[in-house]
C-alpha positions in Angstrom: 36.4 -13.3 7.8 35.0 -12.2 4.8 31.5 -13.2 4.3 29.6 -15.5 6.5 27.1 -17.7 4.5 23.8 -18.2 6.6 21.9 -21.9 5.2 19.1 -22.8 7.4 17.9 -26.3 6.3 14.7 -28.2 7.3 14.5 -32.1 5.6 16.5 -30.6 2.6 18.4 -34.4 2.0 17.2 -34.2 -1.6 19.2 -31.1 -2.2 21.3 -29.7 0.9 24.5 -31.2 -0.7 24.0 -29.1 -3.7 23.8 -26.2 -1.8 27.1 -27.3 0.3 28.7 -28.1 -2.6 28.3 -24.8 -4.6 29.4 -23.4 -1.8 32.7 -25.4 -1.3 33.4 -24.3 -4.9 33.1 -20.6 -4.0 36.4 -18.7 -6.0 36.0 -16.2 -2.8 38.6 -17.3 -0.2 38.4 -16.5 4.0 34.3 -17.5 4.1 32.6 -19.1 6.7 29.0 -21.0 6.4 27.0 -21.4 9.0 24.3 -24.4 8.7 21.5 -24.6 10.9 19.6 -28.0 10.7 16.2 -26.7 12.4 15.1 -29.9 13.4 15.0 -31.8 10.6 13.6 -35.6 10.9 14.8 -36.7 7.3 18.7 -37.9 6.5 19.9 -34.3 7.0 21.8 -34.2 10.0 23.8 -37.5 8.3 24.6 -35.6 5.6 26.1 -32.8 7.6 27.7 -35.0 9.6 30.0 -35.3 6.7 29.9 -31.5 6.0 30.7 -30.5 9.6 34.2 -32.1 9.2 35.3 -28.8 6.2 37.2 -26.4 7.9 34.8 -23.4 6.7 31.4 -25.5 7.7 29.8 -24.7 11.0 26.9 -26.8 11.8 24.1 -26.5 14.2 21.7 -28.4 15.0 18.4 -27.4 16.8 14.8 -27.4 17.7 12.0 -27.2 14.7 11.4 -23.6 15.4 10.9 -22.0 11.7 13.4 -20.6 8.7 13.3 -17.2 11.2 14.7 -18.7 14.4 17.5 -20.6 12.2 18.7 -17.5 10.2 18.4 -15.2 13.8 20.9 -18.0 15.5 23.0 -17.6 12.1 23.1 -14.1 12.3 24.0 -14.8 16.2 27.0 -16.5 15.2 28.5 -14.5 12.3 31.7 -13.4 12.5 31.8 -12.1 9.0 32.4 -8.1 7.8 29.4 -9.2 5.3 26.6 -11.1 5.6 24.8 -13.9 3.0 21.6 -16.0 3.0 21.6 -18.6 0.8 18.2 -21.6 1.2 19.3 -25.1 1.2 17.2 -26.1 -2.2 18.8 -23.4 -3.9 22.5 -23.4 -4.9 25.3 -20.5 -6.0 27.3 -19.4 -8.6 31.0 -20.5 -7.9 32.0 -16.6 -8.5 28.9 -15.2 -7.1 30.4 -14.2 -3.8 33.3 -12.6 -4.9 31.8 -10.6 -7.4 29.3 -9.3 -4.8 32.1 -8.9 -2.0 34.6 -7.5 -4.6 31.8 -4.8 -5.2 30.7 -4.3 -1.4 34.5 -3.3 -0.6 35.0 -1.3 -3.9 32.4 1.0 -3.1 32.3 0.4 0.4 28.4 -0.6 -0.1 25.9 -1.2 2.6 24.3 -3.8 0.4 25.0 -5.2 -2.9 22.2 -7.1 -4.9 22.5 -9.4 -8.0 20.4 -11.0 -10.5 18.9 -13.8 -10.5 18.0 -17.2 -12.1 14.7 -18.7 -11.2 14.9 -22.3 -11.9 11.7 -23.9 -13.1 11.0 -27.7 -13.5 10.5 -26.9 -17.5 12.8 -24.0 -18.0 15.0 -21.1 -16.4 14.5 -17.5 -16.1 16.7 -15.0 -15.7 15.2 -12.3 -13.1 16.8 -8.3 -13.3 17.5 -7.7 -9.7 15.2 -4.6 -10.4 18.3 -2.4 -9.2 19.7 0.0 -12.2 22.6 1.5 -11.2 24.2 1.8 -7.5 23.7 4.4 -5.4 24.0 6.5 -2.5 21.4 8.7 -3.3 17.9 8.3 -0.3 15.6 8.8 -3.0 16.8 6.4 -5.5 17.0 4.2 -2.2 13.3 4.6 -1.6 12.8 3.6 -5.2 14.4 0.6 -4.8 12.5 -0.1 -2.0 9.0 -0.3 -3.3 9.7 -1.0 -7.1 12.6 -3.6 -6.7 12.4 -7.3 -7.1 15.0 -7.3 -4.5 13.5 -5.6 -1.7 11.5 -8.5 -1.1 13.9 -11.4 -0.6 17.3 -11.8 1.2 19.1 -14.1 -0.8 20.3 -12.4 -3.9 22.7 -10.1 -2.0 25.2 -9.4 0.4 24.9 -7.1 3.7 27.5 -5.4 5.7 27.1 -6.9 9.2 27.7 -3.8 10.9 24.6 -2.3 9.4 22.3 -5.1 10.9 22.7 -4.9 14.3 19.6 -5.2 16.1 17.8 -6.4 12.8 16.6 -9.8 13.2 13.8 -11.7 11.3 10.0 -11.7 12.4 9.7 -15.6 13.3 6.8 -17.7 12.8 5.1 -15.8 9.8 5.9 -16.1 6.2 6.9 -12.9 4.6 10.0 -12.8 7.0 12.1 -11.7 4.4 10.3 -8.3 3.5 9.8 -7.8 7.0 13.8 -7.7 7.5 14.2 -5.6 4.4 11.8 -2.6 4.7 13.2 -2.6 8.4 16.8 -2.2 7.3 16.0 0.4 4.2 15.8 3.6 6.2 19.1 2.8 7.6 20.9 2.2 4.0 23.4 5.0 2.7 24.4 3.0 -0.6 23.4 -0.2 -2.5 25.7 -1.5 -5.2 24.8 -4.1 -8.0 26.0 -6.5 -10.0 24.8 -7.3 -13.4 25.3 -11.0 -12.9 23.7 -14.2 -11.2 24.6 -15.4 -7.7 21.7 -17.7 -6.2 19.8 -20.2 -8.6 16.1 -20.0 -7.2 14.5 -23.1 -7.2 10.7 -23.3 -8.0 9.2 -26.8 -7.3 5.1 -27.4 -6.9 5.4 -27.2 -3.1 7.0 -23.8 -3.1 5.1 -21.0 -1.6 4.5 -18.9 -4.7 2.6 -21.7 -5.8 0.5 -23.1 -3.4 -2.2 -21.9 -1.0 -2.0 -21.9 2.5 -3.9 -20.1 5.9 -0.1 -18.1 6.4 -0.2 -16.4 3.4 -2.6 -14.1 5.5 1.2 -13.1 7.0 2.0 -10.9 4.4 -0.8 -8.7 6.8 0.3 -9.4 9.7 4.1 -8.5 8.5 2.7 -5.3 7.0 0.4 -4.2 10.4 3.8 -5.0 12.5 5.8 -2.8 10.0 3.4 0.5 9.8 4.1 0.5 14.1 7.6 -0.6 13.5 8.0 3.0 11.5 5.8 4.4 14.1 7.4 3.6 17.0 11.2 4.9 15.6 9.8 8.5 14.2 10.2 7.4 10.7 6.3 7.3 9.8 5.9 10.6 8.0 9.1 10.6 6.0 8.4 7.1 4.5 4.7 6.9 4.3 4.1 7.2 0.8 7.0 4.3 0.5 4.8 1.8 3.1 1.5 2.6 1.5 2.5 2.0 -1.9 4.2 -1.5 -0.7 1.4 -2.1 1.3 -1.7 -1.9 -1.7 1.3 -3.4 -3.9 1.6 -6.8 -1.6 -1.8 -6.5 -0.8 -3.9 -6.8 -4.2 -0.8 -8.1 -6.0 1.0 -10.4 -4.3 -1.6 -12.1 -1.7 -4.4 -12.0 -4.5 -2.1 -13.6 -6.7 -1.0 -16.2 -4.4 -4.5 -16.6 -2.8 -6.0 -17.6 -6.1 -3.8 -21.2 -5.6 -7.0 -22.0 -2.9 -8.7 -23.7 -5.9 -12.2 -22.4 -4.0 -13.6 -19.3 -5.4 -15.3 -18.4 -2.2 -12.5 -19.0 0.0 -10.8 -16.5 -2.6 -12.9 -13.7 -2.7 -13.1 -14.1 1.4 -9.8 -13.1 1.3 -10.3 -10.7 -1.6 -12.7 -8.9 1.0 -10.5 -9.1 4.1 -7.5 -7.4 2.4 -9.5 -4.6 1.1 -10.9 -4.1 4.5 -7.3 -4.3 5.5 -6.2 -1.6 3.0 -9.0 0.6 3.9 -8.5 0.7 7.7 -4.8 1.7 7.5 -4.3 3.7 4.0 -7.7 4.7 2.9 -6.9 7.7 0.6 -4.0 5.6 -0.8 -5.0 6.4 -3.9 -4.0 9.9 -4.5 -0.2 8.2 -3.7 2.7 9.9 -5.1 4.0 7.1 -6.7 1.0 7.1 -8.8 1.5 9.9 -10.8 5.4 9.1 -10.8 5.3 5.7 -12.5 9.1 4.1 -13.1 8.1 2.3 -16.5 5.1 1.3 -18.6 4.6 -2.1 -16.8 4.8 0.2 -13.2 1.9 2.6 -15.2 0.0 -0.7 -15.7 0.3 -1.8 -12.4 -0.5 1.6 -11.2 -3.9 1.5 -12.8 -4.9 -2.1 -11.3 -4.1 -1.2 -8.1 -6.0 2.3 -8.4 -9.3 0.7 -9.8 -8.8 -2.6 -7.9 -12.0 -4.0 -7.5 -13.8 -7.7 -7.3 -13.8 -7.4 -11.1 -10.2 -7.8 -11.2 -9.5 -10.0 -8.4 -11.9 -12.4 -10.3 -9.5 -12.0 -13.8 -6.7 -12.9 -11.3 -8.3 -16.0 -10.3 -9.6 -17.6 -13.4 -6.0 -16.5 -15.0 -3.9 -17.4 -12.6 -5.4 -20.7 -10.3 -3.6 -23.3 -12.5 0.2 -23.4 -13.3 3.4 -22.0 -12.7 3.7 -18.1 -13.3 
């Protein structure tokens, strides 16, 4: 087997046979997809009744236990030499598995990434996966790892199985994805790309980049359990400027961003106030960072210099700019 395709699907009726379906389509021959309906109380489990019956379609059907649980019992179940997430409101290029396969064996990659094409309700945008050129160089690797779109999310890319092994996703938090990711980069030797789309990213209202909700704290909670995680395997020292960076980078850029969605200014700048409490206790001289003074490009340099002078100043900016909208 190939690739094994890993769709977990909670009440996704409005757009699971989408997914299926661009899957079905795939140019890529010898796949396998692996459905897990996490206990889903809409018409899903009717519509993959129907699917269950495709010779490539494995369906299983479980407990409400979280996106985590359902990928973990996917990756349980793979029998794949690589390995693919894909979200059941989001959908695939027809060729976008064999262009990432056809890569991974080429160059016998770890992982290969893609671009990718964020669908809004209004409009598309196509996202750089952030990754230049491949390589099998562990510098450029740790580059990729704190400057890349990529590193964030699973689903623009491909895996080789064999390099997972005991990596499983952090359940019942948000922020599962990074938490996976910065887990699996010191064990990378190469990552390939391809200068093409694969998934088609769909943003609705009720997507979590755009709402506010208690679990955005995760993104905390995923970093704390990621600084021991590092401890624990000796691998601390060598990648510490690497987790403080992407810890002050998620911290007063992505959770600010997202936490201005709570509509209530002092709910905001309670949060504001935890996660600079949060930054102080574990990185507190975080900003003589190497990574500072070794920006990547001119909107990494602007970044650089919010995050260096972050203050309630500019976590008020992010709020008024950014409480209203898509962005």
């Amino acid at each position: 087997m190939k690739v094994s395709v890993i769709v977990p699907t909670y009440n996704s009726e409005k757009t699971l046979e989408r997914c299926l379906n661009s899957l079905i389509k795939q140019t890529l021959e010898d796949i396998e997809v692996i459905v897990i309906n996490d206990g889903s109380t809409d018409g899903t489990k009717e519509i993959l009744k129907k699917y269950s019956q495709k010779e490539n379609i494995r369906v299983f059907n479980t407990k409400n236990k979280g996106q985590s649980a359902a990928r973990n019992l996917g990756l349980d179940e793979a029998s794949g030499d690589y390995i693919c997430f894909l979200d059941a409101d989001d959908y695939a290029e027809s060729d976008g598995l064999e262009k990432l396969y056809n890569k991974a064996i080429q160059g016998n990659f770890d992982v290969v990434v893609s671009d990718i094409d964020i669908i809004y309700p209004d409009h598309n945008l196509l996202v750089n996966s952030g990754v230049k050129e491949d390589t099998i160089n562990k510098q450029d690797i740790k580059k990729i790892m704190i400057f890349s779109y990529s590193s964030g999310v699973v689903w623009n890319k491909i895996y080789k199985r064999e390099i997972l092994k005991n990596i499983r996703f952090m359940e019942n938090v948000w922020y599962e994805d990074i938490h996976f990711n910065f887990r699996l980069f010191p064990m990378l030797n190469s990552i390939g790309v391809i200068n093409s789309v694969f998934v088609n990213y769909v943003q609705t209202e009720g997507s979590i980049t755009y709402t506010y909700n208690e679990k955005l704290y995760d993104i905390v909670k995923v970093f704390n359990d990621l600084i021991v995680y590092y401890k624990q395997n000796g691998l601390y020292d060598e990648y510490f400027a690497e987790l403080e960076y992407s810890y002050v980078r998620y911290a007063y850029n992505t959770f600010v961003k997202r936490l201005s969605k709570c509509k209530n200014y002092k709910q905001f700048m309670k949060g504001v106030k935890y996660v600079k409490k949060e930054v102080k206790k574990n990185f507190p001289k975080y900003r003589k960072n190497y990574y500072y003074k070794h920006c990547q490009s001119i909107k990494a340099c602007i970044n650089n210099i919010y995050f260096i002078f972050f203050n309630n100043f500019f976590a008020s900016l992010v709020y008024i700019f950014n409480k209203n909208g898509m962005n």
